[in-house]
Biopython code that builds the backbone (N, CA, C, O; Angstrom):
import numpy as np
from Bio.PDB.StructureBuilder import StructureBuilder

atoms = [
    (1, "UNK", "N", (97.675, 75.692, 82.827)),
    (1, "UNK", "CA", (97.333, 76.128, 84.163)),
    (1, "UNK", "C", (98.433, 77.048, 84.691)),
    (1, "UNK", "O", (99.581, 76.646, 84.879)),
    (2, "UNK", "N", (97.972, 78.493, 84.957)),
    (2, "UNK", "CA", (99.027, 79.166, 85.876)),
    (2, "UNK", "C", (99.941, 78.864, 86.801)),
    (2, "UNK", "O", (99.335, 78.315, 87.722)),
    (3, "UNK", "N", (101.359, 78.950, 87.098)),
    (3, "UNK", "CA", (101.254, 78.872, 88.808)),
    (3, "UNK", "C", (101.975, 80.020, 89.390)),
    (3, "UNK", "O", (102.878, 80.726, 88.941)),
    (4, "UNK", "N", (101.351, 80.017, 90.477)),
    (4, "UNK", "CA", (101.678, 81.369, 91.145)),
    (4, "UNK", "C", (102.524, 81.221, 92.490)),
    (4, "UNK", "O", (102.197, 80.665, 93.539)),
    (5, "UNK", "N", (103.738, 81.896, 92.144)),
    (5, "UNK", "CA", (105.002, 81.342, 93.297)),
    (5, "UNK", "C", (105.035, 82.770, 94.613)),
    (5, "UNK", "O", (104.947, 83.955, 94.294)),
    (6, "UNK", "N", (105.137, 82.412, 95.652)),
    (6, "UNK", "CA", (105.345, 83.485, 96.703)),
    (6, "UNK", "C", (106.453, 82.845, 97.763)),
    (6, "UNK", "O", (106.576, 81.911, 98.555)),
    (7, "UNK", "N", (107.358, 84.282, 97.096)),
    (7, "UNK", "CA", (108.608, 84.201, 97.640)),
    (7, "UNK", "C", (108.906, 84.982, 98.922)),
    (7, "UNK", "O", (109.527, 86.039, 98.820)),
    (8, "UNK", "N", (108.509, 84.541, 100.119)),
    (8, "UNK", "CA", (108.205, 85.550, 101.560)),
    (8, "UNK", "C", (109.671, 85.701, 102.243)),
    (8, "UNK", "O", (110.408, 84.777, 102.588)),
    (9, "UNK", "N", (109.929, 87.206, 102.361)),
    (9, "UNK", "CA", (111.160, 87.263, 102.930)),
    (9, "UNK", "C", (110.545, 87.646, 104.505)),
    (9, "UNK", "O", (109.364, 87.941, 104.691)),
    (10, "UNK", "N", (111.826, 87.567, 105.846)),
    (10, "UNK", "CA", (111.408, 87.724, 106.872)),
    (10, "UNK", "C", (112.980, 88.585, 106.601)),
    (10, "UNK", "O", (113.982, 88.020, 106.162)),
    (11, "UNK", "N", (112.901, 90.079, 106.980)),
    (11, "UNK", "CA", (113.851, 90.948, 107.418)),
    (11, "UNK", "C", (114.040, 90.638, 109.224)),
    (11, "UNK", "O", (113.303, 89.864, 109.833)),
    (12, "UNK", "N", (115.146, 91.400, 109.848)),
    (12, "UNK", "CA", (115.417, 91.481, 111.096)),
    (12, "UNK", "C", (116.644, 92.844, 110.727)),
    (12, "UNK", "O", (117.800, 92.820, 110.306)),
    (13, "UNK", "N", (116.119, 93.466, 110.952)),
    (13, "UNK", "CA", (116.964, 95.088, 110.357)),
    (13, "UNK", "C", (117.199, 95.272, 111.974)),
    (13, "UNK", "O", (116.269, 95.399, 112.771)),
    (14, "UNK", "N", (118.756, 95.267, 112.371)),
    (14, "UNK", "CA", (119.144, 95.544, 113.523)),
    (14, "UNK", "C", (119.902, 96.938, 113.583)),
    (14, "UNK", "O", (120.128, 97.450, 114.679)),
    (15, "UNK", "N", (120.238, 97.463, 112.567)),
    (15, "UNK", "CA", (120.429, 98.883, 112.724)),
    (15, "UNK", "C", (119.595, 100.095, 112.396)),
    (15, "UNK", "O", (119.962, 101.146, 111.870)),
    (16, "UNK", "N", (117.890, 99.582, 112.992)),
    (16, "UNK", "CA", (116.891, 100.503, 112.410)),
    (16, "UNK", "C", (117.008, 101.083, 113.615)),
    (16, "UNK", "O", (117.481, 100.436, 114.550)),
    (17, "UNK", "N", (116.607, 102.346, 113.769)),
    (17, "UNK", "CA", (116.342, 102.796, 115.339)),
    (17, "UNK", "C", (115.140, 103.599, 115.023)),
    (17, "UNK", "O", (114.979, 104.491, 115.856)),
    (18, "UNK", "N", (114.035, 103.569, 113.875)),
    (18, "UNK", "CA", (112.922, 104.262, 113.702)),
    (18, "UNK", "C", (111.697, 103.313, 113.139)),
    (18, "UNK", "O", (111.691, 102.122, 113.449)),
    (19, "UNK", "N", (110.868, 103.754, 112.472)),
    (19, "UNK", "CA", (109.877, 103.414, 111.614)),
    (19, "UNK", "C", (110.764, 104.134, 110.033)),
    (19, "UNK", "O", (110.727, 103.693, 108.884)),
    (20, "UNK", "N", (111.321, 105.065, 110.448)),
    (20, "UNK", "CA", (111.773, 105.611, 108.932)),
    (20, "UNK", "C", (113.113, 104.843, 108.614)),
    (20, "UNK", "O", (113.538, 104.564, 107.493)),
    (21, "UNK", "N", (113.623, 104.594, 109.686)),
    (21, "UNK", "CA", (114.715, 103.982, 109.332)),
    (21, "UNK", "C", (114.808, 102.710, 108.332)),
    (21, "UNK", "O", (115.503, 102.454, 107.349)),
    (22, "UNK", "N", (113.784, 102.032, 109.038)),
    (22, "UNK", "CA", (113.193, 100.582, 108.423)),
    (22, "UNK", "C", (112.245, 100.874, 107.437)),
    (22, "UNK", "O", (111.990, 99.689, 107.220)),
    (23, "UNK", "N", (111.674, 101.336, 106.833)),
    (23, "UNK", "CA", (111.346, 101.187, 105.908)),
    (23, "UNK", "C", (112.215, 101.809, 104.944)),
    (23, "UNK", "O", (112.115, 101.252, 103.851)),
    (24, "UNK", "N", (113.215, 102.979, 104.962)),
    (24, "UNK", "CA", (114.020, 102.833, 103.856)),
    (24, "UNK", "C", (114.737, 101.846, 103.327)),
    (24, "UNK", "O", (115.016, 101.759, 102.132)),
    (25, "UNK", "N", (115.069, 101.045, 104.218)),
    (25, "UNK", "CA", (115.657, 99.318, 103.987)),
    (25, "UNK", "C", (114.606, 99.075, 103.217)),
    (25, "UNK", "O", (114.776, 98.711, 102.053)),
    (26, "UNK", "N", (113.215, 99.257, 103.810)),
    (26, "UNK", "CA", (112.185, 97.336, 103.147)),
    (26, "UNK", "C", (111.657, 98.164, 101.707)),
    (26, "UNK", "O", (111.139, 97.545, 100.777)),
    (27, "UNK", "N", (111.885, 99.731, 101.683)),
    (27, "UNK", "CA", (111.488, 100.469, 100.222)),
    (27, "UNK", "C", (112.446, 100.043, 99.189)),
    (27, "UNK", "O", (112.080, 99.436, 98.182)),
    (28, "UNK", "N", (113.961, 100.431, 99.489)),
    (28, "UNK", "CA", (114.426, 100.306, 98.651)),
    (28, "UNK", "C", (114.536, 98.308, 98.261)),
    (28, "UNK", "O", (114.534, 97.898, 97.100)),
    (29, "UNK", "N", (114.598, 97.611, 99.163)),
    (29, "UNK", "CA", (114.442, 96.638, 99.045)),
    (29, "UNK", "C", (113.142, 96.221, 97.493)),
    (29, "UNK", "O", (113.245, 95.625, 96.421)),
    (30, "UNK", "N", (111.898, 97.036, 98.320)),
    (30, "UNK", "CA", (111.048, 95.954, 97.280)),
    (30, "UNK", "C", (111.137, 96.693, 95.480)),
    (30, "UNK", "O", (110.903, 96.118, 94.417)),
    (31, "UNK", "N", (111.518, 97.983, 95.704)),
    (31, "UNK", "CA", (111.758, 98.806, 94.315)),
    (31, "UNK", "C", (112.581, 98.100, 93.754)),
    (31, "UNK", "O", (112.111, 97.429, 92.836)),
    (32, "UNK", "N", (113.837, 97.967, 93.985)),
    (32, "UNK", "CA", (115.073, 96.745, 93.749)),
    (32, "UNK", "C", (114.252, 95.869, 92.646)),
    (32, "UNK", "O", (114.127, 95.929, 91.423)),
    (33, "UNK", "N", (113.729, 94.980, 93.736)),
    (33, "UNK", "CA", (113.474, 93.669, 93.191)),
    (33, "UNK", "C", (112.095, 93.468, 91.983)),
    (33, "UNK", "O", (111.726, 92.451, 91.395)),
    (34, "UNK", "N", (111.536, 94.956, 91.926)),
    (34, "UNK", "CA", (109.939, 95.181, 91.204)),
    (34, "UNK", "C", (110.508, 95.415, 90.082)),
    (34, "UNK", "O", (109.965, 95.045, 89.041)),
    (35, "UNK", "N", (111.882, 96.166, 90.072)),
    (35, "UNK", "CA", (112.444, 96.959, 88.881)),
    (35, "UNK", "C", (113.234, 95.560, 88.047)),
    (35, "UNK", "O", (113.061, 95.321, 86.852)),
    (36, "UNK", "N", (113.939, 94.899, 88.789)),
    (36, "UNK", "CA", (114.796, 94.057, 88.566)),
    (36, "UNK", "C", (113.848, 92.688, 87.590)),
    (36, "UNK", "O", (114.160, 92.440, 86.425)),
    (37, "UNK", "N", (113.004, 92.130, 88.128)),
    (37, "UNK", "CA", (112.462, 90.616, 88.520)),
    (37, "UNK", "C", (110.771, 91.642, 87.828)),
    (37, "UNK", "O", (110.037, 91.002, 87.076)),
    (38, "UNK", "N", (110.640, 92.127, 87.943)),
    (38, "UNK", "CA", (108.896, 92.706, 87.336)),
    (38, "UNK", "C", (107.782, 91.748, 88.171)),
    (38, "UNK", "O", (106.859, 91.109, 87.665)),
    (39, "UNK", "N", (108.051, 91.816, 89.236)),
    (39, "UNK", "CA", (107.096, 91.070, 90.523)),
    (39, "UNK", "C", (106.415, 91.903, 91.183)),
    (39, "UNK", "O", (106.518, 93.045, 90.736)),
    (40, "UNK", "N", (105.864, 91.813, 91.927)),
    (40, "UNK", "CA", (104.180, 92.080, 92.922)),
    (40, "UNK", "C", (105.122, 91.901, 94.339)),
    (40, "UNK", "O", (105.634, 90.817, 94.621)),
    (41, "UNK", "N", (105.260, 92.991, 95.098)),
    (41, "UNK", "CA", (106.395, 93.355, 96.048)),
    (41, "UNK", "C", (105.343, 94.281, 96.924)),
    (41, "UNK", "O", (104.985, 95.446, 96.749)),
    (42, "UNK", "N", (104.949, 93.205, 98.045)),
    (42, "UNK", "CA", (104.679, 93.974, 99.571)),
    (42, "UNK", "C", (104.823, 93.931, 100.828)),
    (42, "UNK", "O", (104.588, 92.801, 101.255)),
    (43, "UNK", "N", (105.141, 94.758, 101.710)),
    (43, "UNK", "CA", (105.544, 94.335, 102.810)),
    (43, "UNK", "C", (104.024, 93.813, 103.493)),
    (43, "UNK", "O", (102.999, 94.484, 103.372)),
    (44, "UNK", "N", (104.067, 92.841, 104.035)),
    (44, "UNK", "CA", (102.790, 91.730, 104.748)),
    (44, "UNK", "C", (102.638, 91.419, 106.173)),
    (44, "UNK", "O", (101.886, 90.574, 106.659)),
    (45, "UNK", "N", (103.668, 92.424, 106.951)),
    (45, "UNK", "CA", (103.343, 92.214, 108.576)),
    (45, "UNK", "C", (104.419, 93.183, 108.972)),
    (45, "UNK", "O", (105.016, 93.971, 108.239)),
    (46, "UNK", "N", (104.565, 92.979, 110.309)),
    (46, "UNK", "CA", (105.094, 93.808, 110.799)),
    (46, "UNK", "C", (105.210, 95.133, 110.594)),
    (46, "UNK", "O", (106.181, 95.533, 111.237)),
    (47, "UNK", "N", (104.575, 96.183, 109.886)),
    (47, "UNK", "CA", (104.689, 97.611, 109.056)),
    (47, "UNK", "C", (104.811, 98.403, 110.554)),
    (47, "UNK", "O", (105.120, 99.593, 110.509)),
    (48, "UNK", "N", (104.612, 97.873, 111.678)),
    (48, "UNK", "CA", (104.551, 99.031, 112.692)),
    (48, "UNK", "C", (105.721, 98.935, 113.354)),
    (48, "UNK", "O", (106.152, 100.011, 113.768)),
    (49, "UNK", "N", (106.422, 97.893, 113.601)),
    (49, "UNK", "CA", (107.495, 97.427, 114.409)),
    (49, "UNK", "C", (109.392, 97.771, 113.330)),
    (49, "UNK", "O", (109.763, 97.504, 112.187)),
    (50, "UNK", "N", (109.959, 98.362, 114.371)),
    (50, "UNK", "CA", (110.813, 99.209, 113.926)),
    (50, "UNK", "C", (111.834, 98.354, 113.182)),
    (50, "UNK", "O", (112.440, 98.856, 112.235)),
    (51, "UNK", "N", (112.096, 96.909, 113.606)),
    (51, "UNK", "CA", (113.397, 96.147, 113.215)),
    (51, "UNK", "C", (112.687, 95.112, 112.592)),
    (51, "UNK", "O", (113.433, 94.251, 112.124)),
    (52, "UNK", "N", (111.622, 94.937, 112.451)),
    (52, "UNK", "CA", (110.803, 93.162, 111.806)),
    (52, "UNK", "C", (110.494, 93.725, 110.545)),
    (52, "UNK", "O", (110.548, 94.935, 110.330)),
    (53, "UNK", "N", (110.146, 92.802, 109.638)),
    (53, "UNK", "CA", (109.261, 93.498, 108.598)),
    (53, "UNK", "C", (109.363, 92.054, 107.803)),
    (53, "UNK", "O", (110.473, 91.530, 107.714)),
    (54, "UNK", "N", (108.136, 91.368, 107.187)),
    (54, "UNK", "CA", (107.762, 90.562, 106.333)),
    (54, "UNK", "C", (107.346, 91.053, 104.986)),
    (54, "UNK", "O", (106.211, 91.467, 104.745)),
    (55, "UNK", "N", (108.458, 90.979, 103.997)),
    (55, "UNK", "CA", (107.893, 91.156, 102.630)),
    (55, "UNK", "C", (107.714, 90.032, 101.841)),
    (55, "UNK", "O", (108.279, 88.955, 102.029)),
    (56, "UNK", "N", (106.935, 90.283, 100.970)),
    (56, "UNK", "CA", (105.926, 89.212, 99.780)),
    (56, "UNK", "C", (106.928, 89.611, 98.882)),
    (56, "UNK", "O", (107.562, 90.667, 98.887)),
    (57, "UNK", "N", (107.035, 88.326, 97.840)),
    (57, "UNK", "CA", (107.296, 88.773, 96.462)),
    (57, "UNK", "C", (106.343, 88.161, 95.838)),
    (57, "UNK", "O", (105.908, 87.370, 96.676)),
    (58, "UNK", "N", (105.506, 87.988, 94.491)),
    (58, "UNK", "CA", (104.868, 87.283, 94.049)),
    (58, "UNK", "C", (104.979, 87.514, 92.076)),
    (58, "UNK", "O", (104.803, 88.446, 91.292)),
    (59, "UNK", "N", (105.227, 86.587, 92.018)),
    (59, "UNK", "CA", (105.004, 86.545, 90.195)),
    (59, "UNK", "C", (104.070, 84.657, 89.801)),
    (59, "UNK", "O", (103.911, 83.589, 90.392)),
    (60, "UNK", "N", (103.668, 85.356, 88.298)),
    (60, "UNK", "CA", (102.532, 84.231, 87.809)),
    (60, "UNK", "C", (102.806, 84.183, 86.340)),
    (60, "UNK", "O", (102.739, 84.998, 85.421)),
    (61, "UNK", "N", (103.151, 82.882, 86.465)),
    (61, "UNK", "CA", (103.822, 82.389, 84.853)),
    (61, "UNK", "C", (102.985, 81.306, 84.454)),
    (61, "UNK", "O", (102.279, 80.654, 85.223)),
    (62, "UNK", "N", (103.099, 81.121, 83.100)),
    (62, "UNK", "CA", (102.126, 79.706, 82.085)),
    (62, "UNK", "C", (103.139, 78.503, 82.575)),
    (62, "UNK", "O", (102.816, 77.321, 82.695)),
    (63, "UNK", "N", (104.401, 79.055, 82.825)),
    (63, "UNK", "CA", (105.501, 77.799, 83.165)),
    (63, "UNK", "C", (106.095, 78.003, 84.544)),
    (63, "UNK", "O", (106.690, 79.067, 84.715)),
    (64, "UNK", "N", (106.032, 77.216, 85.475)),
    (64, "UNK", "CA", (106.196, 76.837, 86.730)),
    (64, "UNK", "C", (107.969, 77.002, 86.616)),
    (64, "UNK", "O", (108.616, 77.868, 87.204)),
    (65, "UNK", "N", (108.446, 76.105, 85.848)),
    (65, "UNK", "CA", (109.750, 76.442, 85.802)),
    (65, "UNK", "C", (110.677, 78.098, 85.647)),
    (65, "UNK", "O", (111.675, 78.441, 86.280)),
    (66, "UNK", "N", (109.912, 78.884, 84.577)),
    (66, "UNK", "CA", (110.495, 80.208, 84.647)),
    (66, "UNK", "C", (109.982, 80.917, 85.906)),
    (66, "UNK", "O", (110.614, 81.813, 86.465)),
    (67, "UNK", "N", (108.584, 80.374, 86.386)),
    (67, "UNK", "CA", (108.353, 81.251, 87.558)),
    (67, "UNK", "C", (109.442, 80.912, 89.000)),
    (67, "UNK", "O", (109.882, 81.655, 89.877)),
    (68, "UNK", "N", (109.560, 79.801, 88.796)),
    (68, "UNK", "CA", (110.700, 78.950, 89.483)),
    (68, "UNK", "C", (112.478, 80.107, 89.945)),
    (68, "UNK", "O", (112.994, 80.700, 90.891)),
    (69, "UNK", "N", (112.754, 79.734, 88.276)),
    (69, "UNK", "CA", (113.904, 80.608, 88.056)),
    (69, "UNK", "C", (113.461, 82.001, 88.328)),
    (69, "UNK", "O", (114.600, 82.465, 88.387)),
    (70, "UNK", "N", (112.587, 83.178, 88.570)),
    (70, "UNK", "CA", (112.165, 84.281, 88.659)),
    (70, "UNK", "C", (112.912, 84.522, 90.080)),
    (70, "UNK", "O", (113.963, 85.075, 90.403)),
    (71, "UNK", "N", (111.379, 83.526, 91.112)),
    (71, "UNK", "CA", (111.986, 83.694, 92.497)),
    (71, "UNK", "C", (113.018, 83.503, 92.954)),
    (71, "UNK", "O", (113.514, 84.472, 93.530)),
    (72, "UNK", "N", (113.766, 82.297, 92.927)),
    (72, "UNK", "CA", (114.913, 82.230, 92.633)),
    (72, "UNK", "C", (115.976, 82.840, 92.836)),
    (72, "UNK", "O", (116.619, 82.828, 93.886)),
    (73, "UNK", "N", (116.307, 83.578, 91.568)),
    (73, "UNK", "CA", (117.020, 85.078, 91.624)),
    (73, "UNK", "C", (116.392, 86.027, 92.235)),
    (73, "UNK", "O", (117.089, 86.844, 92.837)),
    (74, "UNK", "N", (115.257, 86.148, 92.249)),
    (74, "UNK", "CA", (114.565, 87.278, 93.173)),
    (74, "UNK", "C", (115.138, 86.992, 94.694)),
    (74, "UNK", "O", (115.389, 87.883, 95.504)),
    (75, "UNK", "N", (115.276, 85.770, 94.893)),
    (75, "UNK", "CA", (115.440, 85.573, 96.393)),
    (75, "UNK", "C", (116.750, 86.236, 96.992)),
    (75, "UNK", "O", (117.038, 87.069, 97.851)),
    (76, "UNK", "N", (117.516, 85.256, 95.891)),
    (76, "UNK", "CA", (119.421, 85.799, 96.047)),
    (76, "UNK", "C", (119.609, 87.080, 95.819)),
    (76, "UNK", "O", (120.146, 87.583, 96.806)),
    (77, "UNK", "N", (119.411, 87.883, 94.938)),
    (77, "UNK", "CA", (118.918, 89.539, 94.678)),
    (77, "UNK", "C", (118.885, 89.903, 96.190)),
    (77, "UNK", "O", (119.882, 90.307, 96.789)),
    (78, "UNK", "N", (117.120, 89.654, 97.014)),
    (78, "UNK", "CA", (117.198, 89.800, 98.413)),
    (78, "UNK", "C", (118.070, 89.409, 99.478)),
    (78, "UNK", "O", (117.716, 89.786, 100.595)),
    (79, "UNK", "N", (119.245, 88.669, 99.390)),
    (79, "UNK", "CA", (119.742, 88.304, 100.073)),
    (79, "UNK", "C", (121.034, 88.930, 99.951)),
    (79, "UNK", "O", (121.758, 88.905, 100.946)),
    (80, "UNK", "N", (121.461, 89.510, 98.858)),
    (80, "UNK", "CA", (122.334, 90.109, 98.352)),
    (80, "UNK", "C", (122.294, 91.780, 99.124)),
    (80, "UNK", "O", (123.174, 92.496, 99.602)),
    (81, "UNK", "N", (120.874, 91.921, 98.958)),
    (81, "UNK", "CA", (120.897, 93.121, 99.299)),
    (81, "UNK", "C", (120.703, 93.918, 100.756)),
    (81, "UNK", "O", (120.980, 95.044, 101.169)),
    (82, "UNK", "N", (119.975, 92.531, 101.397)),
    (82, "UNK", "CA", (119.927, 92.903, 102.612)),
    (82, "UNK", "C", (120.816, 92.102, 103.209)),
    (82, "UNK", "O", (120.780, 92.509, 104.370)),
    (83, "UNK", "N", (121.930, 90.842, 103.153)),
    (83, "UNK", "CA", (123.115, 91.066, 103.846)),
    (83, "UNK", "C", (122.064, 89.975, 105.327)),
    (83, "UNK", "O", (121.021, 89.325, 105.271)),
    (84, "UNK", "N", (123.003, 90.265, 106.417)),
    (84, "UNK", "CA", (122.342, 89.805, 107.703)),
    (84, "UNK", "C", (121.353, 90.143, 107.994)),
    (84, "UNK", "O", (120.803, 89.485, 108.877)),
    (85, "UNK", "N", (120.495, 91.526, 107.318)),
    (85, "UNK", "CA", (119.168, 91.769, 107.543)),
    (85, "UNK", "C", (118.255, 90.834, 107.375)),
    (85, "UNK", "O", (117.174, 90.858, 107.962)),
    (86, "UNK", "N", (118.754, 89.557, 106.224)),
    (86, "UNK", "CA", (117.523, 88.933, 105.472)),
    (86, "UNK", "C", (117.666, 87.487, 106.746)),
    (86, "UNK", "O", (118.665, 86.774, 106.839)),
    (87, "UNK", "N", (116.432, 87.355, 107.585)),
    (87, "UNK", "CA", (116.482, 86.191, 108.710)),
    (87, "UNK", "C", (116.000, 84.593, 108.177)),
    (87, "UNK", "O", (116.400, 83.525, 108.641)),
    (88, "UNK", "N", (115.108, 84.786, 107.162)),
    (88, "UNK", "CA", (114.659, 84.104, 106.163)),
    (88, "UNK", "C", (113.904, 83.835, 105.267)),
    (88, "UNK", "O", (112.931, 84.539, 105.536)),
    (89, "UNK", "N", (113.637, 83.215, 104.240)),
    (89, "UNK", "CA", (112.842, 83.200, 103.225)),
    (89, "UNK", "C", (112.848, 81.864, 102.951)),
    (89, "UNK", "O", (113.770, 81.070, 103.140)),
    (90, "UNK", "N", (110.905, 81.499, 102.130)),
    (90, "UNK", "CA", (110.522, 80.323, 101.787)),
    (90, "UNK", "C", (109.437, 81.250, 100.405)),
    (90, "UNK", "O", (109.012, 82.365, 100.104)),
    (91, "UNK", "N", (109.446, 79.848, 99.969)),
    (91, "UNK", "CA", (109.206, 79.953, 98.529)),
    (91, "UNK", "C", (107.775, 79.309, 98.631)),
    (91, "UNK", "O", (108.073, 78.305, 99.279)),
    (92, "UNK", "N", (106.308, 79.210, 98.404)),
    (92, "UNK", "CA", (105.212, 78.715, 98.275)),
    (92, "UNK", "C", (104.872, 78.472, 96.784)),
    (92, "UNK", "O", (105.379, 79.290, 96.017)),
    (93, "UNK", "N", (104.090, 77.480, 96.216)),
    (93, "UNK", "CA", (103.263, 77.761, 95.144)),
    (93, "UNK", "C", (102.106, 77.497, 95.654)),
    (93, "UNK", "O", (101.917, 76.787, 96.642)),
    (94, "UNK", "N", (101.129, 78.154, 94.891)),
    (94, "UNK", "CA", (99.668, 78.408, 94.689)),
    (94, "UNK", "C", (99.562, 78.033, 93.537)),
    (94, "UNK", "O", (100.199, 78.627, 92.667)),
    (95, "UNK", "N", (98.497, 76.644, 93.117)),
    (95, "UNK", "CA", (97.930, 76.155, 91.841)),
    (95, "UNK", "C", (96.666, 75.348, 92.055)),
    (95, "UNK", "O", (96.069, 74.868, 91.092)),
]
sb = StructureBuilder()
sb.init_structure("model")
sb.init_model(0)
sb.init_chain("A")
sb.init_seg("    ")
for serial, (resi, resn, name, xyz) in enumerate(atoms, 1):
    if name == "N":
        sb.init_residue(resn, " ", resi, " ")
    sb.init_atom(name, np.array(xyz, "f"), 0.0, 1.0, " ", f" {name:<3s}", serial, name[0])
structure = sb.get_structure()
């Protein structure tokens, strides 16, 4: 049986002062982690609002445990990279 882990980050980008500003954060953010981790990377709310932004990560493994370890590092990766930007993140499975 598959399981399918979703790793939801909540940004708070306090030095955006645009729409362009913030999404060069949440772009390079999800390229990062697509290139890095080979995950399913989208931003899921906020796309209009200049300093918020909710991104998805999602990967689907035969073993719960490597999908485990995926997010995981995917998470710390995000947290690494966005610094005080990242406000928080939770981890879901779907099975």
């Amino acid at each position: 049986m598959p399981s399918i882990g979703v790793l939801t980050l909540e940004l708070q980008i306090e030095l955006a002062h645009s729409l362009k500003d913030k999404r060069s954060v949440v772009k390079g953010l999800k390229d990062r982690l697509r290139r890095k981790f080979n995950v399913a990377v989208a931003e899921i709310a906020h796309q209009d609002s200049w300093q918020r932004s909710t991104v998805a990560v999602v990967t689907v493994s035969g073993d719960r445990t490597f999908a485990e370890k995926i997010l995981q590092a995917a998470e710390q990766d995000a947290a690494d990279i966005a610094g005080p930007d990242l406000a928080s993140s939770d981890i879901e499975w779907i099975e």
